[in-house]
C-alpha positions as CSV (number, residue, x, y, z in Angstrom):
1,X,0.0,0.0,0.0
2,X,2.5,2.4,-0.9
3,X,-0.1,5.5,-1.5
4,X,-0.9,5.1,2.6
5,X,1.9,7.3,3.4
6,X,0.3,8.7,6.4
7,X,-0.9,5.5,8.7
8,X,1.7,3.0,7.7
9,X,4.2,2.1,10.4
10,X,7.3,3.6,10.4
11,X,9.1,0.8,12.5
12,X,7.9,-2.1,14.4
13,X,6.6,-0.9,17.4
14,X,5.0,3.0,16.1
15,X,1.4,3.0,17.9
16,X,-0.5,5.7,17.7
17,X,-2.7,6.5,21.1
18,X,-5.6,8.1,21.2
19,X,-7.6,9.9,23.7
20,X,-11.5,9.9,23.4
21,X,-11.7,11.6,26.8
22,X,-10.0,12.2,29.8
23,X,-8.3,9.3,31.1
24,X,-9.9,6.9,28.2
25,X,-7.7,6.0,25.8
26,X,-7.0,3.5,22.8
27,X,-3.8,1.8,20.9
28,X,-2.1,1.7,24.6
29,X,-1.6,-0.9,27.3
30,X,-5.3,-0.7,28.4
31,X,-8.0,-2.1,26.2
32,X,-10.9,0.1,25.2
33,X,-14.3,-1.7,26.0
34,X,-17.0,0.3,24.4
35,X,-21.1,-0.7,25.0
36,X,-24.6,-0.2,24.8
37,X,-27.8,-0.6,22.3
38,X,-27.8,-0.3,18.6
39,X,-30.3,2.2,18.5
40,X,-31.0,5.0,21.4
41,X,-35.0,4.6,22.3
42,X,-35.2,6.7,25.0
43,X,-33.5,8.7,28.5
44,X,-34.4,5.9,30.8
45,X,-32.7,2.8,28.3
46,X,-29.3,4.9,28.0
47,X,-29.7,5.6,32.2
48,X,-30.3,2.3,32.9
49,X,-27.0,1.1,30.3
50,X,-24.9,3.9,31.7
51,X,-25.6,2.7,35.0
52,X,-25.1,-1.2,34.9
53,X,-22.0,-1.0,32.3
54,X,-20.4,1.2,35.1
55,X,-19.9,-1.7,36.9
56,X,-17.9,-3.8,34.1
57,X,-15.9,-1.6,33.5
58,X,-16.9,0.0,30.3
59,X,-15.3,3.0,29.6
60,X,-16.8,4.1,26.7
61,X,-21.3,4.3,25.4
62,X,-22.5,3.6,22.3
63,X,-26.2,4.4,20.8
64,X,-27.2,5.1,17.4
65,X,-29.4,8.2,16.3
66,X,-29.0,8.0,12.5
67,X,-29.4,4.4,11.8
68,X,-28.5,3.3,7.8
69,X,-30.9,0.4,7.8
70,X,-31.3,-2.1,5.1
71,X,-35.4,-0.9,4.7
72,X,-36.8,2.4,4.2
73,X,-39.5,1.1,6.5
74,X,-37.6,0.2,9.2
75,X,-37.2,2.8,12.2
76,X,-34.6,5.3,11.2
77,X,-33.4,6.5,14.8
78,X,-34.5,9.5,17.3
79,X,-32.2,11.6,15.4
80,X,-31.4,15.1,17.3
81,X,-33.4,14.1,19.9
82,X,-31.2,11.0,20.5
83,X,-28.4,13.5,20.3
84,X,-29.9,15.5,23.2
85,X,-30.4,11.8,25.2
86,X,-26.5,11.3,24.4
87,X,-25.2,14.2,25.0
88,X,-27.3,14.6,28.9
89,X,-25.6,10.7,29.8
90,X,-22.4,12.0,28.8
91,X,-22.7,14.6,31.2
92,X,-24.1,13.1,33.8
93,X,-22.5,9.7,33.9
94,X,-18.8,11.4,32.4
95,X,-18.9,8.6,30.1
96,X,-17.4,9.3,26.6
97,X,-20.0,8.6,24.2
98,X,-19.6,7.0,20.3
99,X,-22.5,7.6,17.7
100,X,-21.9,7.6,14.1
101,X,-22.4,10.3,11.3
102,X,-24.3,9.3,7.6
103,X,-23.3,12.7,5.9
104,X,-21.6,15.9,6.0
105,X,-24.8,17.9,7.0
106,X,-24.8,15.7,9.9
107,X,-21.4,16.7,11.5
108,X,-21.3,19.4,13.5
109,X,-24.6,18.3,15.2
110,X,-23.2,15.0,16.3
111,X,-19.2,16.2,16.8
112,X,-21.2,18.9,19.2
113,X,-23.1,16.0,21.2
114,X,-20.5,12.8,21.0
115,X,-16.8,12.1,21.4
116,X,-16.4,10.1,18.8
117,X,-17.9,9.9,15.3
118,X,-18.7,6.5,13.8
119,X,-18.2,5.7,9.8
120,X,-20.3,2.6,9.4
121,X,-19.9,0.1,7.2
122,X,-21.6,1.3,4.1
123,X,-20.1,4.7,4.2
124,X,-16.4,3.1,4.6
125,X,-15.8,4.3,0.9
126,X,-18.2,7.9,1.4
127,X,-15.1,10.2,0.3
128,X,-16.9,13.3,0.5
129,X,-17.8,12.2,4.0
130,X,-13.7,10.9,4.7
131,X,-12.9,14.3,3.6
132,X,-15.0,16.3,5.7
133,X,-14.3,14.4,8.9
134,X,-10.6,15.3,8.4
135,X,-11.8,18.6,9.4
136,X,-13.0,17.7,12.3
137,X,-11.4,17.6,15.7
138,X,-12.5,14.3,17.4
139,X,-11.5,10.7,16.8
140,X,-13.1,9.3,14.3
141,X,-14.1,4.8,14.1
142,X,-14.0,3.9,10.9
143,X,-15.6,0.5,10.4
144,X,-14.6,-1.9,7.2
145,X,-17.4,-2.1,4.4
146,X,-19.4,-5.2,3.6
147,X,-16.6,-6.3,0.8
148,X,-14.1,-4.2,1.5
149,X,-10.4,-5.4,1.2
150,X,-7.8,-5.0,3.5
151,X,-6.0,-2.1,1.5
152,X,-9.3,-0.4,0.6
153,X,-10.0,0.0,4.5
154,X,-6.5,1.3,5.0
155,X,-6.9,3.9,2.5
156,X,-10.5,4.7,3.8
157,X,-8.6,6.1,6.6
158,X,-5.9,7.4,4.5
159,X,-8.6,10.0,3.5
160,X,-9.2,11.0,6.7
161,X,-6.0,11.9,8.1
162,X,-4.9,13.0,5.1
163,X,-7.6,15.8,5.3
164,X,-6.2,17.1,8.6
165,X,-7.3,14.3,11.3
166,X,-4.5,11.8,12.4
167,X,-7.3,10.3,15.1
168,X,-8.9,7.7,13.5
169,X,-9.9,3.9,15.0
170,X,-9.9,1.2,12.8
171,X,-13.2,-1.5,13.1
172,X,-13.5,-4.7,11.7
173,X,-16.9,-5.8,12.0
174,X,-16.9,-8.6,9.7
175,X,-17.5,-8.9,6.2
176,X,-19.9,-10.8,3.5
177,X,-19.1,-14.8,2.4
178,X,-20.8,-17.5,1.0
179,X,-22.0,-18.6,4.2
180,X,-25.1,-17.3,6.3
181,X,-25.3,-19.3,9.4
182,X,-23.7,-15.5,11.1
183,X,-24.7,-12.4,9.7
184,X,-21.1,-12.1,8.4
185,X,-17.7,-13.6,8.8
186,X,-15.3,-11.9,11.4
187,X,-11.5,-11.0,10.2
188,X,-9.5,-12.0,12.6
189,X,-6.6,-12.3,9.8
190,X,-7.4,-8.6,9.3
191,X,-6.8,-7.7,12.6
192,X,-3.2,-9.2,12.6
193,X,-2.7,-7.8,9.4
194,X,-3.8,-4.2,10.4
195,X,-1.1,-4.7,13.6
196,X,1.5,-4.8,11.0
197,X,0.4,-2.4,8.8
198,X,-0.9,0.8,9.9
199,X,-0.3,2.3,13.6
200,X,-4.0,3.5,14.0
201,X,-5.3,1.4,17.1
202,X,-7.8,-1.3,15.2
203,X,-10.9,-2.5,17.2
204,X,-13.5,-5.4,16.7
205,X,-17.3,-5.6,16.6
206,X,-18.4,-9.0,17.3
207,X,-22.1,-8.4,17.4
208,X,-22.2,-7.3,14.1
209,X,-19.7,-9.9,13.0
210,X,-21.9,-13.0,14.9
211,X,-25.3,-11.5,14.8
212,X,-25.9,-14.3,17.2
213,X,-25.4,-12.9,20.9
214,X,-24.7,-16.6,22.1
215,X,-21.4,-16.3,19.6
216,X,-20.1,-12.9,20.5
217,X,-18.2,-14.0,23.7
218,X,-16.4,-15.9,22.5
219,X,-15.4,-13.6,19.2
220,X,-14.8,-11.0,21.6
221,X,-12.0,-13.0,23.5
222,X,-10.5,-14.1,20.3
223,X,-10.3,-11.0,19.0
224,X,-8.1,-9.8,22.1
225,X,-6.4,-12.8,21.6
226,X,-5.5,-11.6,18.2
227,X,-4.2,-8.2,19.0
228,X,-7.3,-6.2,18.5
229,X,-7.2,-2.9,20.7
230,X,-10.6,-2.9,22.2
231,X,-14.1,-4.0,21.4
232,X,-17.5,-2.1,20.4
233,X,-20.3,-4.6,21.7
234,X,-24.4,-4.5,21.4
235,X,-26.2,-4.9,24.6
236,X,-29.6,-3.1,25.5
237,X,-31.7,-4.2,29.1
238,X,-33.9,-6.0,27.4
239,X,-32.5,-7.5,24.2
240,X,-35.7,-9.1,22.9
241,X,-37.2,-5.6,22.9
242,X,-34.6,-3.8,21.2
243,X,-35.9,-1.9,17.7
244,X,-33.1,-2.8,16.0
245,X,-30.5,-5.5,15.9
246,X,-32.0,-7.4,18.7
247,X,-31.0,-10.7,18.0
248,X,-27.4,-10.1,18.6
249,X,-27.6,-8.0,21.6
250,X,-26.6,-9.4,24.7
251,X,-28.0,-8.3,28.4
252,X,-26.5,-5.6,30.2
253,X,-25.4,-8.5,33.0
254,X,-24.1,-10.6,30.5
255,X,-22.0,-7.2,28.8
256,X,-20.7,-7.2,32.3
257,X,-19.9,-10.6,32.9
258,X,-17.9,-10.9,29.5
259,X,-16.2,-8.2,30.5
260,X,-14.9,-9.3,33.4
261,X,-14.1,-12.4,31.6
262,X,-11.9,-10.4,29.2
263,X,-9.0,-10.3,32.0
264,X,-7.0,-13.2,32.2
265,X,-6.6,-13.4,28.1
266,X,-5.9,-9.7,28.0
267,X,-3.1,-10.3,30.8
268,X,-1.7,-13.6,28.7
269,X,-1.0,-11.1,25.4
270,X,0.5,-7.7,28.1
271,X,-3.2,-5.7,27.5
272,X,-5.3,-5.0,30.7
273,X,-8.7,-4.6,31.0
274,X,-10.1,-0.9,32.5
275,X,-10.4,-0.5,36.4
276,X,-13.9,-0.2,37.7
277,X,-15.0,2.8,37.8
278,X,-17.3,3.9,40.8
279,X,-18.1,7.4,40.7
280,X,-22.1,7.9,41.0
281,X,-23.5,9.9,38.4
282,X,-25.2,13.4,38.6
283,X,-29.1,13.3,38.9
284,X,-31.1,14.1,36.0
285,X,-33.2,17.4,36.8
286,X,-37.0,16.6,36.7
């Protein structure tokens, strides 16, 4: 990939760290662990995730408001509103928050609300949108396409940081095959290969990788095994209920307990997993 002259390695052991807030961080010795539902619903669901991922540690929320979904008929997300939700349990529960961005229009309303913007799959190759996020000053998760290869995804980011913003998160989230037993196939190869490649910290999704929640534990612990900085996961407090994605969410207890499970296999390869985190929140103003 000679053209990615900005997020190749320059030696062996160049790691690029970023910082999503203060104190949480991603590419060092501590793993990031980011969680919560697909799709933001209300105040009281991202309350009742901020509160119970607390406790695994989970440094980082996630929640969708402008949701790319397969249907035009299928619920599209709370929008600004969901912005307003995100940016209150930010506050409150001083919890960096991830949501992603569809276009440039979209930008400064969710770089005002979030901490970090999310490129999802289908907008991995959106240039315009690559271009206009290197304008922006927060880190930026960049997940693979659908089909995408492994040099198209680095130079996805390529655009990015060469626009003007050096922090972006890689996210393999598994792409198409043949098969359709799981929604789609997780890259752990990728992963490794990414390591080697570029210095950008590189993540995994195993949720949308599985789509099966009973899979994504054991994903999850594979992908740490693998190298992979940190993990996005899908969890909701009542997975069955979820509007979207609900089949591969898992419970906020079960978020919790994988988490916890996380620490003897990030100890074998040097990583750690987060400290708990116990501050108690601010309360909401009636």
């Amino acid at each position: 990939m000679k053209d990615a002259k900005l997020i190749t390695k320059s030696h062996a052991t160049h790691q690029t760290c970023l910082e999503l807030a203060d104190g949480v961080t991603v590419g060092g010795e501590e793993l990031l662990i980011i969680g919560g539902p697909c799709t933001v619903e209300s105040l009281a669901q991202m309350e009742q995730v901020a509160t119970r991922l607390a406790l695994g540690p989970v440094q980082a929320l996630r929640g969708g408001v402008f949701k790319p979904r397969t249907s035009p008929y299928a619920f599209q997300g709370m929008g600004n509103a969901g912005l307003t939700i995100l940016a209150d349990i930010r506050q409150r529960f001083q919890k960096p928050v991830v949501t992603e961005v569809m276009a440039i229009a979209q930008i400064e309303a969710v770089a005002a609300h979030a901490d970090v913007l999310q490129v999802g799959s289908r907008n991995m190759q959106n240039f315009d949108l690559l271009k206009a996020l290197g304008e922006v000053d927060k880190p930026i998760l960049l997940k693979r396409g659908l089909a995408a290869t492994i040099a198209e995804f680095a130079m996805a980011a390529e655009y990015v940081v060469s626009h003007g913003n050096p922090n972006v998160m890689l996210c393999e989230r598994g792409i198409r095959s043949f098969d359709n037993y799981t929604r789609n196939v997780l890259d752990l190869g990728a992963v490794v290969a990414l390591k080697q490649i570029t210095h950008l910290p590189v993540i995994v999704d195993p949720s949308h990788a599985a789509g099966l929640r009973e899979l994504v534990p054991n994903l999850a612990k594979a992908a740490i095994a693998a190298g992979a900085d940190g993990l996005i996961i899908e969890c909701h407090p009542e997975p069955e209920k979820s509007v979207s994605d609900a089949r591969q969410a898992l419970s906020l207890e079960e978020m919790v307990a994988l988490v916890h499970s996380l620490k003897p296999i990030a100890e074998a390869v040097g990583r750690r997993i987060p400290s708990l985190k116990t501050k108690q929140p601010e309360l909401a103003i009636a």
